[in-house]
N, C-alpha and C positions, 0 to 999 in steps of 0.2 A: 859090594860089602864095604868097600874103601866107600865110597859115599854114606853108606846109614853112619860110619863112626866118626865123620866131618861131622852130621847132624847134630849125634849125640856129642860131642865135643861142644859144639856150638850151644848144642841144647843146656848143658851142662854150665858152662859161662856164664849165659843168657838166665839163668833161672833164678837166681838170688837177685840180680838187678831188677828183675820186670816183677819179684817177689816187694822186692824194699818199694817201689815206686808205687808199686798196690798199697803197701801201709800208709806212706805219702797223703797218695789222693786219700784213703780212709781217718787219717789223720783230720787234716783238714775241711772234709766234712763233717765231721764231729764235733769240729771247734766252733765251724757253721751254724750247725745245729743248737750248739749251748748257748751262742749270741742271742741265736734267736728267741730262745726258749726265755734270755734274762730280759728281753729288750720286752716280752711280754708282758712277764711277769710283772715288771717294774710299773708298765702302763696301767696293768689292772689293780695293780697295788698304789698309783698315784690316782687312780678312776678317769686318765685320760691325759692330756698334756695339756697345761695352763699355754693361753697367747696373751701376754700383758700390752696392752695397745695404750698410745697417749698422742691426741689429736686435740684440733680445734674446731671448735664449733661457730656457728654465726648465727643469729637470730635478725631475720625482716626486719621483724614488730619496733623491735630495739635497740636494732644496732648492736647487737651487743656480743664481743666475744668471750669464749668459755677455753678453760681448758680440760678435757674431762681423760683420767685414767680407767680402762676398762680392761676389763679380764674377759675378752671376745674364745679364750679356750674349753677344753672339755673338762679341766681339773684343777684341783686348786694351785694357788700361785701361792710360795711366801717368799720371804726374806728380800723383800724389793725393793733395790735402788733406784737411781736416778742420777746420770751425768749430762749437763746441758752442754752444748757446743759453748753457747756465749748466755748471760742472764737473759732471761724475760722477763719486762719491765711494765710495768702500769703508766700511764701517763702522769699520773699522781705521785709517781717517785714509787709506789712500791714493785718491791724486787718479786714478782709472782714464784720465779722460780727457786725463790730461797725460804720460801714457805713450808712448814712443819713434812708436810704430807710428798713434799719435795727431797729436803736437804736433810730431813730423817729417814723417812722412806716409808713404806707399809711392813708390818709383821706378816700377813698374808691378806691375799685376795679372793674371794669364793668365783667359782665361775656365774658370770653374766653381771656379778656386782661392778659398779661403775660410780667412781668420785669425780665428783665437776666443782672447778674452781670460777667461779666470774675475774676475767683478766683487765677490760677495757672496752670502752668505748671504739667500736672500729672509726672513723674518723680519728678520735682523737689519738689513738696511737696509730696510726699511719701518719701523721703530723709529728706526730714525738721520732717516730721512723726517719722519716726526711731530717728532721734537725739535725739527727746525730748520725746521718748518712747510711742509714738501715735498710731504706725501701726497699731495696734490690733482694735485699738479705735472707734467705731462711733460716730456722733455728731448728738445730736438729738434737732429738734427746735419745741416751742408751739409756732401755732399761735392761736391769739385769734380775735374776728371780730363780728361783729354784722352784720344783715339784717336789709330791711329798716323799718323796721313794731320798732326794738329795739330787739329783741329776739338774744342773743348771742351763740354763737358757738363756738369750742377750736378742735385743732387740733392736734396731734406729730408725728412729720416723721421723719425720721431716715435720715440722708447723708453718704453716704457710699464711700468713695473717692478709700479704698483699691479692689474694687471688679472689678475697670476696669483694674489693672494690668497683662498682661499677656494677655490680649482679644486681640484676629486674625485680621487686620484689611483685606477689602477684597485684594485678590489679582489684581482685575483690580476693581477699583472707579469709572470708566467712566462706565463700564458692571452696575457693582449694582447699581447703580443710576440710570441707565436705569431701570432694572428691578424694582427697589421699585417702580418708576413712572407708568408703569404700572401696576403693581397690584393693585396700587390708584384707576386707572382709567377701571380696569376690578373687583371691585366690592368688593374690602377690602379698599375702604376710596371713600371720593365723588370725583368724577370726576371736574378733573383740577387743584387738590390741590397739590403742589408741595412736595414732603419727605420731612419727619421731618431732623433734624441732624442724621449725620452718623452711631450715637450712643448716644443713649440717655436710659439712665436707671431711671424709675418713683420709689424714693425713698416709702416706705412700710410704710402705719400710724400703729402706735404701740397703740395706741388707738380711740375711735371713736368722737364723736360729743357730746358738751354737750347744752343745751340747756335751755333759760331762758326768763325770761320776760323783 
């Protein structure tokens, strides 16, 4: 009898705390449940998450480099900056990275749409490189962007202008061009879709996505 009424004593103690830690854990997954429900909603209300990507391109034929901004995401981008580590420069004296579509920025960007700037001559700016002790150098840019919901994103890529120096161009351009076009169209890219440039290197994000309300 002296036992059942330690129990219930105990029992009695015990009830309101393992009561309140039950509301606790209910609590918190509630809260779980709302993130989730918003983090959805937002997506399907932005139709997916924009990825703003900014790299360099190289051209064989040409020599020639590019810098192209691409909306590689699922949804539209707007209100997009640009901060460059240090200028990007033409060998010609122009500032590339202080151009309109730079140092103003984009209103928004649709997904897959993609603006290409012509930068330089790859010799000739790897010589402009060397003078002013650059070779070594990379130029790294943040963009930053929002989706349509408002929720912001930030991004850093690297341009790497020295790494096409020295690359093979093919021996016959009429052959590989042939051959990329089919591989397209036997089941490494959708059929019908013509090769990218001759060479194109997708500059490396050095950090990932940040995100906000």
């Amino acid at each position: 009898m002296q036992v059942l009424q330690v129990i219930s004593s105990v029992a009695q103690v015990l009830s309101p705390l393992l009561y309140a830690a039950f509301i606790v854990v209910i609590y918190f997954q509630l809260r779980a449940a709302r993130e989730s429900v918003r983090e959805v909603r937002q997506e399907f209300l932005a139709g997916g998450r924009p990825v703003v990507a900014v790299h360099d391109e190289y051209d064989h034929g040409t020599r020639a480099l590019s810098l192209a901004v691409e909306n590689v995401g699922q949804g539209p981008a707007k209100s997009i900056s640009f901060a460059f580590s240090r200028p990007i420069e033409s060998s010609d004296g122009i500032v590339v990275s202080g151009l309109p579509v730079f140092s103003i920025g984009l209103t928004s960007l649709s997904p897959g749409a993609r603006i290409t700037c012509w930068w330089d001559d790859l010799d000739d700016q790897m010589a402009f490189l060397r003078r002013n002790g650059l070779d070594g150098e990379d130029f790294q840019v943040t963009v930053n962007y929002t989706d349509l919901t408002g929720s912001s994103y930030w991004n850093t890529w690297d341009i790497q202008p020295a790494i096409y120096e020295g690359l093979r161009p093919p021996t016959r351009p009429a052959q590989h061009a042939q051959d990329q076009a089919a591989d397209l169209t036997d089941g490494s890219g959708p059929a019908g879709q013509s090769p990218g440039p001759t060479e194109s290197v997708r500059a490396t994000a050095s950090t990932g996505a940040s995100e906000g309300t």
